[in-house]
C-alpha positions as CSV (number, residue, x, y, z in Angstrom):
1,X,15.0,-12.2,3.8
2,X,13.5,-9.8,1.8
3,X,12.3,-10.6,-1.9
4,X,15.3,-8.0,-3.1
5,X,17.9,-9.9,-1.4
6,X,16.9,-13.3,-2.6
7,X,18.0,-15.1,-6.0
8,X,14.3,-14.2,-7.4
9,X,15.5,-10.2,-7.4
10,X,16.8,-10.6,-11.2
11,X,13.1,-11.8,-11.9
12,X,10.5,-9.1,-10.4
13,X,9.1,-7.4,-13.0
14,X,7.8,-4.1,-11.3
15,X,7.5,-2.9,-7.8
16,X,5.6,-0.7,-6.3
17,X,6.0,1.1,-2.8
18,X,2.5,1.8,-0.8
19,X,2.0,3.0,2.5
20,X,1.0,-0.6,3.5
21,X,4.1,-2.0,2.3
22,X,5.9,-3.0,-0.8
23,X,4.6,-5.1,-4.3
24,X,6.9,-7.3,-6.1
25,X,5.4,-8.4,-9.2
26,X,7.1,-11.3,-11.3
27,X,4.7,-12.9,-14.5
28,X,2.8,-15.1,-12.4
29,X,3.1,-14.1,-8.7
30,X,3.0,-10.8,-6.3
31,X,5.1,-11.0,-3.3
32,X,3.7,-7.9,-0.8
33,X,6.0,-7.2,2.1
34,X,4.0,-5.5,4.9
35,X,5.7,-2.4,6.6
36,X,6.1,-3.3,10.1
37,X,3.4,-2.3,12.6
38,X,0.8,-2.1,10.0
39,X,-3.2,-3.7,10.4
40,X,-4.3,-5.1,7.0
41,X,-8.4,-5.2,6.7
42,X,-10.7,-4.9,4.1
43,X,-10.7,-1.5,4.5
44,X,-7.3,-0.1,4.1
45,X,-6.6,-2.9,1.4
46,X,-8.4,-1.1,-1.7
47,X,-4.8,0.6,-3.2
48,X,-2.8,-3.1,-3.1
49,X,-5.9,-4.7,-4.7
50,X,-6.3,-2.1,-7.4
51,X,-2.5,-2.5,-8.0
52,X,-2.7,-6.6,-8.3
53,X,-5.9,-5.9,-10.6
54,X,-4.1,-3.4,-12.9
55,X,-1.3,-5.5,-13.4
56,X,-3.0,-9.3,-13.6
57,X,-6.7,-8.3,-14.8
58,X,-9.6,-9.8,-13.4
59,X,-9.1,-13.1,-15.0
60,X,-5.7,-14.6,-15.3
61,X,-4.8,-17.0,-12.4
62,X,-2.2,-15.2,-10.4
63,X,-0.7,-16.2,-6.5
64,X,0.3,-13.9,-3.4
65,X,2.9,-14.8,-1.2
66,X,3.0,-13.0,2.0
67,X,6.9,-12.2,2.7
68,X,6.6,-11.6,6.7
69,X,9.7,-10.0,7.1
70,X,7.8,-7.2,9.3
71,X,5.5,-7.7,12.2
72,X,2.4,-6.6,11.2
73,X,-1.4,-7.8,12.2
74,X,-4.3,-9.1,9.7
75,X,-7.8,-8.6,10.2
76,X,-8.6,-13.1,9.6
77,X,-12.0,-12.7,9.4
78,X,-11.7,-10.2,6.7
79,X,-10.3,-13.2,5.0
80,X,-13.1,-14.2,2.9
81,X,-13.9,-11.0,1.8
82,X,-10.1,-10.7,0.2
83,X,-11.0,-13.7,-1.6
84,X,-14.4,-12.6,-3.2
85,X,-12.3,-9.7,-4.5
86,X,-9.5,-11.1,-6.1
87,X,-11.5,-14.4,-8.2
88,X,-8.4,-15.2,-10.3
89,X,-6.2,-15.3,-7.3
90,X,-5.6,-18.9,-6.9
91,X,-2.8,-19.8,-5.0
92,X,-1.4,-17.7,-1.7
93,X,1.3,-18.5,0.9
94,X,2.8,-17.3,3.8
95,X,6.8,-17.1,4.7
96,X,7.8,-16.2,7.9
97,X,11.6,-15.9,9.4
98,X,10.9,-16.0,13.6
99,X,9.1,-17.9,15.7
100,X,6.5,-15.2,16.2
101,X,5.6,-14.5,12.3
102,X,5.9,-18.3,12.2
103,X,3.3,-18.3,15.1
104,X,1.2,-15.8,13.0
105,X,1.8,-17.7,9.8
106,X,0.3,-20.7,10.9
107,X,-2.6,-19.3,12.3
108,X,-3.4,-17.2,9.1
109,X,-2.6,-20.6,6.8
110,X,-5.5,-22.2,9.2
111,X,-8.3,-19.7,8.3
112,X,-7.3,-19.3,4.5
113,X,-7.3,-23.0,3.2
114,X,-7.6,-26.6,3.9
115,X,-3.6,-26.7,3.3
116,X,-0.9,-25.6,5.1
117,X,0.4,-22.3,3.0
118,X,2.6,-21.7,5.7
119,X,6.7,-21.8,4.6
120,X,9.9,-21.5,6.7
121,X,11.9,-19.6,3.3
122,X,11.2,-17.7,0.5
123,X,12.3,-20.4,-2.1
124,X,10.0,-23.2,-0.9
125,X,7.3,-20.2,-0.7
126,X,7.6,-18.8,-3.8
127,X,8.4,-22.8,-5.8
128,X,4.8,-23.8,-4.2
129,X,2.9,-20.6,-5.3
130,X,4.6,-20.8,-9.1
131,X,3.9,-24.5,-9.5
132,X,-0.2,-23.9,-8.0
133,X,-0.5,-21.1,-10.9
134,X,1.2,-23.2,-13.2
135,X,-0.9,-25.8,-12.6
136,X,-4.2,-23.9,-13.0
137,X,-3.1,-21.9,-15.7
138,X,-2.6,-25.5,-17.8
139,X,-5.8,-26.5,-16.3
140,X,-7.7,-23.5,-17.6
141,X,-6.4,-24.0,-21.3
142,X,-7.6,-27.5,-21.3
């Protein structure tokens, strides 16, 4: 299901449509939807980054959930790399709705944490990302 067609459509603040695939932004989250087919690496990433940093800074805690309602292939060992860009990223999941984004899913939740980031719907996706922003966003003002 696409973030549109979900109950959190009345809350996305702006969008924004990029050859890679589409931005949802609500306050504290981005859900990206990749266009099908596509290869994301460090290389072709530069326009969604520049999109997450002109809309959350370089400092407030923000999440990325990956909506994988497209087949599309990641570069994992660019991985790290993504991370050293976006410092105030600090929560990130992965939704998938078949077995084979499920299949993908789990791999990528294997090289980007120590937990599993991997969900089965966008609800549980997008409550876990919310609640790990929340969380450091409280944190941070302590």
């Amino acid at each position: 299901m696409k973030i549109i067609e979900s109950d959190f459509s009345q809350h996305i603040v702006k969008s924004d449509k990029l050859p890679l695939g589409d931005i949802h932004f609500f306050n504290h989250i981005a859900v990206i939807e990749f266009n099908e087919g596509v290869h994301i690496d460090i290389n072709n990433i530069s326009e969604i980054f520049k999109k997450l940093i002109s809309y959350f800074g370089i400092s407030r805690p923000f999440g990325i959930i990956a909506n994988r309602v497209n087949s599309y292939s990641i570069n994992l060992l660019d991985i790290n790399s993504f991370k050293e860009k976006m410092n105030n990223l600090c929560a990130y999941g992965v939704v998938s709705h078949n077995s084979a984004s499920a299949m993908n899913a789990e791999i990528e939740s294997k090289f980007c944490s120590r937990e599993n980031i991997h969900f089965k719907n966008i609800n549980s996706g997008v409550n876990f990302v919310y609640r790990r922003v929340k969380n450091k966003i409280s944190v941070s003002l302590n």
